[in-house]
LOLUM-201555 format. One record per atom (N, C-alpha, C, O): residue in one letter; x, y, z. Coordinates in steps of 0.02 Angstrom, whole numbers, plus 50000, padded with zeros to 5 digits. Atoms other than C-alpha are relative to their C-alpha. Layout:
BEGIN
aXYZ ...
end
This chain:
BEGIN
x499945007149982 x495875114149553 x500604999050045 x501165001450037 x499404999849939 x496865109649705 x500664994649968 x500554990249926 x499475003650023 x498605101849673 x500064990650020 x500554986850015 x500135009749969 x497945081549742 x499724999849938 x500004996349896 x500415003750051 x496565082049609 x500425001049950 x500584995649926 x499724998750044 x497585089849481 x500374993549963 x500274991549905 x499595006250000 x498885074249499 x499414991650006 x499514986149983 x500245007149961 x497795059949563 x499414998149977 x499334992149985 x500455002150022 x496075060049478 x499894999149904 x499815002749854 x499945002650076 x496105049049327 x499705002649945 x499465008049962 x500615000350061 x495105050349156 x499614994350005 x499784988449997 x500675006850022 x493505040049153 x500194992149977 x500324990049921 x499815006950031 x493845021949158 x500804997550038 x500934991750051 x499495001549998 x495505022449208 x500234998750095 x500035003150133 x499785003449938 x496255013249388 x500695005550003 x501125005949960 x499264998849989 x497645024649475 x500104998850063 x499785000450113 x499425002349915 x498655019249619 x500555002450004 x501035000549970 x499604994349962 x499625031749703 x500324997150044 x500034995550096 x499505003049936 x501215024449798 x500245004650039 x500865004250043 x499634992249974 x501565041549895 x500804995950048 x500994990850077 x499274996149939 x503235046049988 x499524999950073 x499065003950081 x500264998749944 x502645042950161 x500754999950053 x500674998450112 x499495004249968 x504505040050225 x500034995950029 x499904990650001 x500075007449972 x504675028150364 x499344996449991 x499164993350040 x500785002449996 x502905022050317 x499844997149936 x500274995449895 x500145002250046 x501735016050195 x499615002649986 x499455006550032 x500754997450016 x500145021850104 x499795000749919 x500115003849877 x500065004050070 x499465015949946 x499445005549993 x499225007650046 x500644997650005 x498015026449875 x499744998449926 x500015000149873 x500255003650069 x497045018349738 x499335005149978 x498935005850024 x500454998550019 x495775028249635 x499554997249947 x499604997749886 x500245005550056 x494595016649565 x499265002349972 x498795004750004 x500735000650083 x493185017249399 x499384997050059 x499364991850092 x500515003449974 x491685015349478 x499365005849950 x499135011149971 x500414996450039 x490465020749312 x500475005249990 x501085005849984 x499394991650039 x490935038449264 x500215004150073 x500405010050068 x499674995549955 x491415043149460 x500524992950019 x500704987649993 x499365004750010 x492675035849543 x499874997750106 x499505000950144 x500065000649925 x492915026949744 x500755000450021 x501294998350000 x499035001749968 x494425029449851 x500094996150046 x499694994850091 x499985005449950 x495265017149937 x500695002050020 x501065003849975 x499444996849978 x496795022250052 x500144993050037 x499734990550077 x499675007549962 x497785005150112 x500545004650036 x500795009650009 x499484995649944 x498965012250256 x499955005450012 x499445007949988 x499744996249992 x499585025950313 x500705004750040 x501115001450073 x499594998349958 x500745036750392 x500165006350034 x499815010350003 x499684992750014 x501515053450454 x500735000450035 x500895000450095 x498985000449992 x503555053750454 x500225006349983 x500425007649926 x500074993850022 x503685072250481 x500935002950018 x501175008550012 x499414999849998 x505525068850523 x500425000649920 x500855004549901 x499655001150055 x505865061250346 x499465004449940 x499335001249890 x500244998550033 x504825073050258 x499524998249946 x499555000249888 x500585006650021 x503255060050215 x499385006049966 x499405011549994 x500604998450025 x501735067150124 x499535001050071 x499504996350111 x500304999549946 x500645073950260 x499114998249979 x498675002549980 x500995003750030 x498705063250197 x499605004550021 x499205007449984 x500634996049981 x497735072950305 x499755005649941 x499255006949907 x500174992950073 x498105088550187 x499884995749926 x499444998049890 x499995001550068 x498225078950030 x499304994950001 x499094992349949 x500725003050027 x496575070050054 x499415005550021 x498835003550021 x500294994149968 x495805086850121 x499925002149947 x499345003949938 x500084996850063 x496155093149940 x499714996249954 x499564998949901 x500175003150044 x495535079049859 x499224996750002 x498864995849953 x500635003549988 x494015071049933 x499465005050027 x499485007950081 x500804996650007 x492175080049905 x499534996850030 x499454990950013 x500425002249959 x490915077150021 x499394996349936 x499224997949879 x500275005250019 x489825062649986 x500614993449943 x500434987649936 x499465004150011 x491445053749896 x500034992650053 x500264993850109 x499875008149973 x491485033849968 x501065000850004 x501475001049959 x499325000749944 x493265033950075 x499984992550020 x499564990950063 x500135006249975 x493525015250093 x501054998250049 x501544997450012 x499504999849968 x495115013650227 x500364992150014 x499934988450039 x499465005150013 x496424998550222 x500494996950048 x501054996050023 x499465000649980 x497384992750355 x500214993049993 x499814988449999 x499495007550010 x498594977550327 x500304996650050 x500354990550053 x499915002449930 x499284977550508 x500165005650045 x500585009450021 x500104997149983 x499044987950643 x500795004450030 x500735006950086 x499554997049975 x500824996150670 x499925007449986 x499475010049953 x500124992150012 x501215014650681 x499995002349916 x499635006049884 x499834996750071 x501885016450512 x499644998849929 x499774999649870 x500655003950072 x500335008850410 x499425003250045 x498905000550027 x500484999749959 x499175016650544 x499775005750045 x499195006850064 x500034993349973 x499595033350633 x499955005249970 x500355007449928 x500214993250011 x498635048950617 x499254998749964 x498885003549950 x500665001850031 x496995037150532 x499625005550036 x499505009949994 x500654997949978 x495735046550650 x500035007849993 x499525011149998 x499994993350013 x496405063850617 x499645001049924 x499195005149914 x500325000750068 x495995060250428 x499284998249990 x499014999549936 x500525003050013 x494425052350454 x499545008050028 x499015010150004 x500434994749976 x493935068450561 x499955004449930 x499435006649905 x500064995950063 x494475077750403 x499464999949949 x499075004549937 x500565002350050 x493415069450274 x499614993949989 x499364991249940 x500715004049973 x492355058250344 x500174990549949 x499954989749892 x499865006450021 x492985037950301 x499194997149991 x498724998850028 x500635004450022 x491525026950225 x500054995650046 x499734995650099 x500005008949976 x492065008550274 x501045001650021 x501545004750003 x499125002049984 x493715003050364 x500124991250015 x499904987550058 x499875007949999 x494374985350326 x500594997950040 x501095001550040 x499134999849986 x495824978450412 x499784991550033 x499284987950036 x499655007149996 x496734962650470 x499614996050076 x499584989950082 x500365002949926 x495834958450649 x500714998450034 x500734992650056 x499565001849948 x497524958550745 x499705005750033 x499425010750010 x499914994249948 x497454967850906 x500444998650049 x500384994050090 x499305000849962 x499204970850988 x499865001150070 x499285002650084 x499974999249935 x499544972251171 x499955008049995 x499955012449951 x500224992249986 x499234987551267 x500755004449999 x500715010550010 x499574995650014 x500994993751241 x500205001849942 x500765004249936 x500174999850080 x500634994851053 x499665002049953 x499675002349891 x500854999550046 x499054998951017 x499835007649994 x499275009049974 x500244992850008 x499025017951015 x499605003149927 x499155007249925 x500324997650069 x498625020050816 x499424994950014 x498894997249993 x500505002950029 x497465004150838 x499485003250026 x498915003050002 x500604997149950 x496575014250980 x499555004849942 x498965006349945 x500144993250046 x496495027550824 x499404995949962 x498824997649971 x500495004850021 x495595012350715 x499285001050012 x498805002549978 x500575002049960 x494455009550844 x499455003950011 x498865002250013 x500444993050011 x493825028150855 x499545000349944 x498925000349942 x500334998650081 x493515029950669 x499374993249984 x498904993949945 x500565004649997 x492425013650685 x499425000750039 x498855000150017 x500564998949970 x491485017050829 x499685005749971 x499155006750001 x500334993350016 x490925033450741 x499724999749931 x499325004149915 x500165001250064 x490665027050562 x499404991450025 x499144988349979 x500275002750009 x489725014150632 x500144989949989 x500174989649927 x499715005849986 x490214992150656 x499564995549934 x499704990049912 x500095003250069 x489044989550498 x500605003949924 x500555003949863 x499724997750071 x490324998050389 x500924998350032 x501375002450020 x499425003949987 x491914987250465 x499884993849963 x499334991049970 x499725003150016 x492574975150370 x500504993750026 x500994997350021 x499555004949972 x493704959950439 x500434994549915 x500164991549869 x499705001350068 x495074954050300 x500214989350021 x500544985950060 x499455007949993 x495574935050295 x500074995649925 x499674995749879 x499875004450059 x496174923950163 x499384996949963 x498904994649994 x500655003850032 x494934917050037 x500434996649927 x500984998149906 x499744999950046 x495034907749885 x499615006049946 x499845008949897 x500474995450046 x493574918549813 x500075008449988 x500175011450041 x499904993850027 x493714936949720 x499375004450044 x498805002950061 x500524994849953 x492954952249819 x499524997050079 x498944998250095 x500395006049952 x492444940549969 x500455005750072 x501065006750071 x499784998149940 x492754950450143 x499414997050043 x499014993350015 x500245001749945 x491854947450317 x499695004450055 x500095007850087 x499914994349961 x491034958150426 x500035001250072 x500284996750105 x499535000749951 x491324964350578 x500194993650063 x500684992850098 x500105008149968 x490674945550667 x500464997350005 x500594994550059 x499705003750021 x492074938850573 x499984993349984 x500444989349975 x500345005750019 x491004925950537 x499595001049929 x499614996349889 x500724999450059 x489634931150398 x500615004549949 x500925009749957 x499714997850058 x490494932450236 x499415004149932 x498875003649904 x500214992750073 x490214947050099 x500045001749948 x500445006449950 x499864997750057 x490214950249931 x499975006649998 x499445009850003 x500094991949991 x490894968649926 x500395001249950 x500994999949958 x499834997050056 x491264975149764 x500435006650011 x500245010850053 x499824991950012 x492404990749729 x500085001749953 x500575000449918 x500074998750065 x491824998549599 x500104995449931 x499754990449924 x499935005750057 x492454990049425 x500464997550003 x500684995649949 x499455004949988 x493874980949501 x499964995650034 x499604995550084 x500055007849921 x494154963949593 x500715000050014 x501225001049981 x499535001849997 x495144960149697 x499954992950038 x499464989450030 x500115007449957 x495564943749820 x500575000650077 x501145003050076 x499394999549949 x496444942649996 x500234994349996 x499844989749983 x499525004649985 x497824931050016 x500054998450059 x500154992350065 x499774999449941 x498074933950201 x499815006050036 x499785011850017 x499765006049966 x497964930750341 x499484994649995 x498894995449981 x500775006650012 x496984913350337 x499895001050081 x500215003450127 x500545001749945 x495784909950466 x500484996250074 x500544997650134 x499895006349935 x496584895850570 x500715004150034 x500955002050087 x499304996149982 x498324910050585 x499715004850046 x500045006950093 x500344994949960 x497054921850659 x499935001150048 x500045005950085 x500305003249912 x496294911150798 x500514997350000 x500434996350060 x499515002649944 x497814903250843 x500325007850026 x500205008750086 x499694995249983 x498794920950856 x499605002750035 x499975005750074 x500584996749967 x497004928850949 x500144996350059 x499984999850108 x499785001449970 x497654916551061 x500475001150041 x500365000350101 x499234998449958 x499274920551131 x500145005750035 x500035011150008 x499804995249958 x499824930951260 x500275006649959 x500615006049908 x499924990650033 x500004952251211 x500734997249971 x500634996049912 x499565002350026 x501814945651172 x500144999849938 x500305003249889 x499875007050062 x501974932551068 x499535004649966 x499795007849921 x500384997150061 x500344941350988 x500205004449980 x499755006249942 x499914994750009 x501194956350953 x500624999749937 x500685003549889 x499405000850009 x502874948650904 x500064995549931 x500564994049898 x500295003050059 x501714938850764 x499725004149947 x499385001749902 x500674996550045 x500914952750671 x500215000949949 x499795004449920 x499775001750058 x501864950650521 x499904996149967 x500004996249906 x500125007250038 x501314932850499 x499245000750001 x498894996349975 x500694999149992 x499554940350539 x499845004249950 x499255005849946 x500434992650042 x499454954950395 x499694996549939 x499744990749918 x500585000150037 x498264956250280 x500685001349924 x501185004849931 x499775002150060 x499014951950083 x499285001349954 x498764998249965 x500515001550031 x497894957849943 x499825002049916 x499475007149912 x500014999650081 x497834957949732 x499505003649989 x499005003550026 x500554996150009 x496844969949650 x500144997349905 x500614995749868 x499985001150079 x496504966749474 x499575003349956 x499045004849984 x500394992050034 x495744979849326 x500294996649945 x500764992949960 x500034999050056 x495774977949129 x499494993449948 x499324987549952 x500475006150022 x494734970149014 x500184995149953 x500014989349964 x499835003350041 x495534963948854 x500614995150041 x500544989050034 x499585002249963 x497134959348972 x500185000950083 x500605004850106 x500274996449926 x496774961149153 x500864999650031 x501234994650033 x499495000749961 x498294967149247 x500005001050091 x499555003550123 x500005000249916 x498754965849441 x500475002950052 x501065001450059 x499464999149938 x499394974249593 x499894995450051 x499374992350066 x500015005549935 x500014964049743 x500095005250051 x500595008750045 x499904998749920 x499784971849927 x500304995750033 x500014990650050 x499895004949961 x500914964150019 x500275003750086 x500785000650101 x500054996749953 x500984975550201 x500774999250038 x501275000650006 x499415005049958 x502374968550320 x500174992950016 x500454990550065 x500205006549989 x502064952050289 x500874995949990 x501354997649956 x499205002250004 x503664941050314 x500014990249980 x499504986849972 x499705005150009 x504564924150281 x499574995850013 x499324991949971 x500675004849988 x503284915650386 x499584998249995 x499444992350000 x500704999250041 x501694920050325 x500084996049920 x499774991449893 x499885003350098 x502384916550129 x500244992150032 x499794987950028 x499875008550003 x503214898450180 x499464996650029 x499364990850011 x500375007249992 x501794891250274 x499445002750013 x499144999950060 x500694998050003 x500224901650254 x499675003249912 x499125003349886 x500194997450066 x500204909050086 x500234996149936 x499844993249898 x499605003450069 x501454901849946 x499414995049965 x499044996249917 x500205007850022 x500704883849927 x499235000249987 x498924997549940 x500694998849998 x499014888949967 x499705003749926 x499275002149886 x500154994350062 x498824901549835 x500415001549932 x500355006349894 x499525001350073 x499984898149691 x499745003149939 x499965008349914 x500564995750064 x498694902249546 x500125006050000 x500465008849957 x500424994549985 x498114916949616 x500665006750027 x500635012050059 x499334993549973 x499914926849641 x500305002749959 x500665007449975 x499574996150050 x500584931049480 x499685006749997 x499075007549996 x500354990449993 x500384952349484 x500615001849954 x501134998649945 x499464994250062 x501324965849349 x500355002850056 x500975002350059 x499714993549967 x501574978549491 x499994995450079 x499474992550096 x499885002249920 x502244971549688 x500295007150044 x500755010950032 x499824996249956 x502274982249826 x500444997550062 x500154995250111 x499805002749972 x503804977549915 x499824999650064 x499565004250095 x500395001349910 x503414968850099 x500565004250030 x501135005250009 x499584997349919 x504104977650260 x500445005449955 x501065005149953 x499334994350034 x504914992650151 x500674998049970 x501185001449979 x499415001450022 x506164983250062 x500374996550056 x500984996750049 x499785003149964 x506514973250211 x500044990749978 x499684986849947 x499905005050020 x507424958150211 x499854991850034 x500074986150026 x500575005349971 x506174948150318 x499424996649958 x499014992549981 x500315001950071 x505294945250139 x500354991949999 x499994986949995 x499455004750027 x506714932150115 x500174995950055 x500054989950058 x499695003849944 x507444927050264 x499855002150078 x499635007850085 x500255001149932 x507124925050456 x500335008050035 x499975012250061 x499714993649972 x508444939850511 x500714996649942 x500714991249914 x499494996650004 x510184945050447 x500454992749974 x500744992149920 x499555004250003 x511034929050466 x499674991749979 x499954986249977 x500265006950024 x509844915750409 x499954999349918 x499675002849876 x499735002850059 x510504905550264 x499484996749960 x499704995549904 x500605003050037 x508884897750192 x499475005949988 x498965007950014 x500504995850043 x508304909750078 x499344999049956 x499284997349897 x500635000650027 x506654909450044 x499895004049926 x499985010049930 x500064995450063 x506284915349835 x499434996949964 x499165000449921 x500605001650023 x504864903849787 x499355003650002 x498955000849965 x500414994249999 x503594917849819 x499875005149959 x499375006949928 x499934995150066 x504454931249722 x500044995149903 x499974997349846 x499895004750051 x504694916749594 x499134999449972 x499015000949913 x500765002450026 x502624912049576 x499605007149977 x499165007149934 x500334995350015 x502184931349581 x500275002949932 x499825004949895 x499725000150072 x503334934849420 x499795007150001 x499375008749959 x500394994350010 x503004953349462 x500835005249930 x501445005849937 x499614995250031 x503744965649307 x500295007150025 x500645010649989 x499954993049979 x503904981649421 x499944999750085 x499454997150112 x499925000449938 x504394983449601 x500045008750040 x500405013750034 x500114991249944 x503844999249730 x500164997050079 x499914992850117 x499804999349933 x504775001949876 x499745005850050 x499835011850037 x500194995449945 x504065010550032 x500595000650050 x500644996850098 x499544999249949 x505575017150120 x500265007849984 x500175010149927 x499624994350026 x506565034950137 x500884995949986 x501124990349978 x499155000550038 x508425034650088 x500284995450061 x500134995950121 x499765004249910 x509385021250207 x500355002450032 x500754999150064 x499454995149967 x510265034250274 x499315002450050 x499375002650112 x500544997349942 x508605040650359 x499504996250029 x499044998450064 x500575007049956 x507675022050412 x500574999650050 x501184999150044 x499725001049940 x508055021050582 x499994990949992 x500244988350042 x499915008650015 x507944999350516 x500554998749955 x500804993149947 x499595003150056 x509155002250373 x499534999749946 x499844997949896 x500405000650064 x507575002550239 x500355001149943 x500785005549949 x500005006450011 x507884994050106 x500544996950010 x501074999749997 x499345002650006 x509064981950137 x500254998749981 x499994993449962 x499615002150051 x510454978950033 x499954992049978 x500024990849918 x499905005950020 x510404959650036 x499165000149969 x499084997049916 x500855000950026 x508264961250001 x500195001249920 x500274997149875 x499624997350073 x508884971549849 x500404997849971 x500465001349920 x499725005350047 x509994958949774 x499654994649983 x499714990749936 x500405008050022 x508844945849782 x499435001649945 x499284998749892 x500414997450038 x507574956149722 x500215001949911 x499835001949863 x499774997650076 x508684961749560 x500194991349962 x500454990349907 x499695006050034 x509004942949527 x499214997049971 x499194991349947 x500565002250009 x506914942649495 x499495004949958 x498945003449935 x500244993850038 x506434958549414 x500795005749988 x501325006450019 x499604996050040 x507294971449298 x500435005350037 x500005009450052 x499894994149964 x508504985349398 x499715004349996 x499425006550046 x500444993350023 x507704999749302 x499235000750013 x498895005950015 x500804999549961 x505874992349367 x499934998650075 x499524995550110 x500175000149921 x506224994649532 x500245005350023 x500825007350026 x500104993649956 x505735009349623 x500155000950068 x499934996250101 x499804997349916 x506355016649806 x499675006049988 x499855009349940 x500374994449999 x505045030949845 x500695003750028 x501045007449993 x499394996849971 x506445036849952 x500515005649982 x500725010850007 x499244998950024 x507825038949840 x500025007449972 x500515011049981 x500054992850024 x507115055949748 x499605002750054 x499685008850063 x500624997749976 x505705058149863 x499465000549955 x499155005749943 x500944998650055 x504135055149742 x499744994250010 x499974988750028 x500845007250025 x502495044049711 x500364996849945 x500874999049917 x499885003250034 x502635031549608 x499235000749979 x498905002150029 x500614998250019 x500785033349502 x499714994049922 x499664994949861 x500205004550046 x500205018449411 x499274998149974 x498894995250013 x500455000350040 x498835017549289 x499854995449968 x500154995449914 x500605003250035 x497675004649228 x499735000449949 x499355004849969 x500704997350030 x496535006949085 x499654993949986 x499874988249990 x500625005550001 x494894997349049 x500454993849965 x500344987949979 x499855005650060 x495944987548911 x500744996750025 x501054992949987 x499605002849970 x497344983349034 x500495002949981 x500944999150000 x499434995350012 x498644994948978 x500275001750066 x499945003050116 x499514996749927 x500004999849110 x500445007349982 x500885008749941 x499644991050007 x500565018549119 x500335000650078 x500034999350130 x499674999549927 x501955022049262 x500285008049992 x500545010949945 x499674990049988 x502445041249309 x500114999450068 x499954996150118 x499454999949943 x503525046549407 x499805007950037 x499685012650000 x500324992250011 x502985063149509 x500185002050088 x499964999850141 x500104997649935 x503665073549640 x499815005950047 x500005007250104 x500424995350004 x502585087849638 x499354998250090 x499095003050119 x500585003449942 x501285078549798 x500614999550020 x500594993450010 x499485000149943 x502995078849897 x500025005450011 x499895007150069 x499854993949993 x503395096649854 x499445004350034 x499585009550064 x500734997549995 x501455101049888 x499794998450078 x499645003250115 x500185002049938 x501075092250048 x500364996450019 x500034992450052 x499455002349947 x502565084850121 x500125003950053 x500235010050046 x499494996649937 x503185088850301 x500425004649974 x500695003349920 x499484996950009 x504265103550306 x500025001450067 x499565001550108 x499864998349933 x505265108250449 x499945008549990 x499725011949944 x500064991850024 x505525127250500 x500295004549955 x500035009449930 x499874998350073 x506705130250370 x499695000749935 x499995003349888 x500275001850053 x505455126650249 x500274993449942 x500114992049885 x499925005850075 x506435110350181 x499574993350018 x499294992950072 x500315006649969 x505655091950183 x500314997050014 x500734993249990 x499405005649956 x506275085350308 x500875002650023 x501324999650053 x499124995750009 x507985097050300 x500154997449962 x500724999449952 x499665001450055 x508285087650153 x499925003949943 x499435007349931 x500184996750057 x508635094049997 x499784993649934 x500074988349923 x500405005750029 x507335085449861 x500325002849905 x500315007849869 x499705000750056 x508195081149707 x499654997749940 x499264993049942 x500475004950050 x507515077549539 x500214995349965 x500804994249948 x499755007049999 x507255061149485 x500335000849919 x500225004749873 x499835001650070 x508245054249346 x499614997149954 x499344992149977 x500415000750030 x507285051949198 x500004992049987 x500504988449993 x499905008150030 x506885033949139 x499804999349947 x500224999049902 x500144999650094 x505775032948971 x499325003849999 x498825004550035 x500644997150032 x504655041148888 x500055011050013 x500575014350015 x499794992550018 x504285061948890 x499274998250072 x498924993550092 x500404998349941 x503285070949039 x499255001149980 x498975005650012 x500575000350008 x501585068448965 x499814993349990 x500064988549959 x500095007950016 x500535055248990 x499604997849936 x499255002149910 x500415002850067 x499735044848835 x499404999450024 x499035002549986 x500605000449994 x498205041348913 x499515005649997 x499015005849962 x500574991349985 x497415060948975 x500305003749943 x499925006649905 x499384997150036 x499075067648871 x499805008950046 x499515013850023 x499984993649961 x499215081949027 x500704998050046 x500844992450068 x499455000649967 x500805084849114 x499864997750062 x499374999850092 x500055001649947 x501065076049259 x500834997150033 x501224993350006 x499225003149985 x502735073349374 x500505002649958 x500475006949914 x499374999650046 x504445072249312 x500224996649948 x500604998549904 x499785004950071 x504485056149197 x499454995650013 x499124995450064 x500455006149995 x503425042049161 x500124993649969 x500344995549915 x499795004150041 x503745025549086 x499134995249975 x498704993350015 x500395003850018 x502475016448982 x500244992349964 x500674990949923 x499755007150010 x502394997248977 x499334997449967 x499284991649949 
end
C-alpha cells in the first residue's frame, strides 16, 4: 500500500480532510463517504518546490485508482491555489472541475490557461460555475445560468461566495481592476457531515475584508457557524483589515462563524515572500479561538488531517509523514534545505480512536 493511501483513506463512513503542507500555497483534499467507496475532492493547489510543499501530482498518483471520481476546486484563480492543475489532471484523469468564474487579465492567467486545458479535455458538461446560494449542494453549470443539484457523496455542502451581482459587475471591469478584485470574487464554501450532530468545515480561499463586509457577513449569518476554519489568504491580515494600517477592524465574521479550530496555509514567516501569517491576523485570531486550536502547516511542516464520522465526531491528527514522503526536496535531499522538525505533541497518543492504526505524530480528539 503506497504511503497517500496508507495516511489518507478513511474507514467506511468516515469524512477526511487533508490540509497538506503546500508552502506558499493552498490545497485542501477532502475524502468523502460516498456508500462503502469514497469521492475525492481536491480544493486548490499548489507546487512551492522552494519551501518544500507536498508535490500532489505524486501524492495523488499514489492515491487515486482509475475509475475513482476526482472532483477539482478552485476558489480563485491565482498561482498558489492553481499551478501545476493540468499536470495532475494528465496524471489521473480529473472527473468535474468547479471554480469561481473569475478570469484575470492576460498577465495573470497562466495557471487559469492550465484550468482551461483540463476542461476542454474533460469535457464543458463536467464544469461547474460556483456562486453564492442560499440553498445546500446547489452549483451551476458551465452557462452559469442553469442551476444544479450536485450531490457529493454523503455530505452537503453550500457556497457562500461569490454572489451573482459581484460576478457581473467584476466580469465587467477592465483586466485591472478585474484582477485587482479577485479576492472579493473567490469562491467561500461549508461542507457539512455527521448525523446525530452534524459538524462543519469553512473554505474560505483568499477571500478578504470586502467580500465578508458587504457580500457575505449579513447575507449569510445562519449559515456560517463551522467547528473547523480554514484561515483566508494564509493567515493574512486582509481577513480583518484593508492593509497594514487600516484601523477599522473588521471581527464580526470570525464572531458569527464561532469556529473551535483554526488551519493555517502558510510556510514559516521566515520563508512567505508576504510575511504569511501575519502577526496582527494572529492576535485577532487568538482573541476568537483557543491558542492550542490553531494550526500553522508551516511551523513543523505537516497536514493537518481532520475526521468526521457518520455521528459527527471530530478526530484531528497531526502528520508529517506526506511531507517526508512527497515533499519537494532540493539536491541535498532536504525539503526545501530545511531541516523538518517534529511537531510538538498536543493531546492524546499516536493512534487514532476511530481505525485505532498509527498515523502521524499526534492527534487531538475533540
Amino acid at each position: 500500500m503506497t504511503k497517500a493511501k496508507q495516511i489518507l483513506i478513511p474507514p467506511v463512513g468516515v469524512l477526511r480532510t487533508a490540509f497538506l503542507y503546500t508552502g506558499q500555497g493552498e490545497a485542501t483534499l477532502m475524502i468523502v463517504p460516498n456508500g462503502q467507496k469514497f469521492i475525492y475532492v481536491l480544493i486548490d493547489m499548489n507546487n512551492d518546490k522552494k519551501n518544500g510543499g507536498i508535490n500532489i501530482k505524486a501524492l495523488m498518483s499514489d492515491l487515486i485508482d482509475e475509475g475513482d471520481k476526482v472532483i477539482f476546486v478552485n476558489t480563485h484563480p491565482h498561482d498558489d491555489h492553481l499551478k501545476g492543475i493540468k499536470e495532475v489532471h494528465d496524471e489521473i484523469s480529473i472527473t468535474e472541475v468547479w471554480h469561481s468564474g473569475h478570469k484575470p487579465g492576460k498577465d495573470h492567467d497562466e495557471a487559469f490557461q492550465e484550468m482551461m486545458e483540463v476542461i476542454k479535455d474533460i469535457g464543458k458538461n463536467n464544469e461547474y460555475v460556483l456562486f453564492g446560494t442560499n440553498d445546500e449542494n446547489k452549483v451551476r453549470k458551465n452557462d452559469k445560468v442553469t442551476e444544479v443539484i450536485k450531490k457529493i457523496g454523503d455530505i452537503d455542502f453550500i457556497v457562500l461566495s461569490p454572489a451573482e451581482y459581484v460576478s457581473d459587475e467584476i466580469a465587467d471591469e477592465d483586466p485591472d481592476t478585474r484582477y485587482s478584485r479577485i479576492h472579493e470574487h473567490c469562491a467561500v464554501i461549508k461542507f457539512s457531515y455527521g448525523g446525530r450532530e452534524v459538524k462543519s468545515i469553512l473554505i474560505t480561499g483568499d477571500s478578504d475584508k470586502t467580500a465578508w463586509v458587504e457580500h457575505i457577513t449579513d447575507y449569510h449569518k445562519e449559515r456560517l457557524p463551522s467547528d473547523i476554519l480554514s484561515a483566508s489568504h494564509h493567515g493574512s491580515r486582509t481577513f480583518f483589515k484593508e492593509n497594514s494600517d487600516d484601523e477599522d477592524i473588521y471581527e464580526k465574521h470570525i464572531e458569527e462563524i464561532n469556529p473551535l479550530h483554526l488551519i493555517i496555509s502558510a510556510p514559516k514567516q521566515s520563508e512567505s515572500k508576504h510575511g504569511h501569517p501575519h502577526d496582527d491576523a494572529i492576535n485577532l485570531y487568538e482573541k476568537h479561538i483557543d491558542k492550542e486550536n490553531i494550526y500553522h502547516l508551516g511551523k513543523n511542516r505537516e497536514c493537518v488531517i481532520v475526521d468526521i464520522s457518520k455521528e459527527g465526531e471530530i478526530e484531528i491528527k497531526f502528520d508529517q509523514d506526506l511531507v517526508k514522503e512527497y515533499g519537494f526536496k532540493n539536491d541535498d535531499g532536504d525539503n526545501g534545505g530545511q531541516n523538518v522538525k517534529k511537531s510538538v505533541p498536543y493531546i492524546g497518543s499516536r493512534t487514532s480512536r476511530i481505525d485505532n492504526q498509527p498515523m502521524g505524530n499526534n492527534e487531538l480528539v475533540v
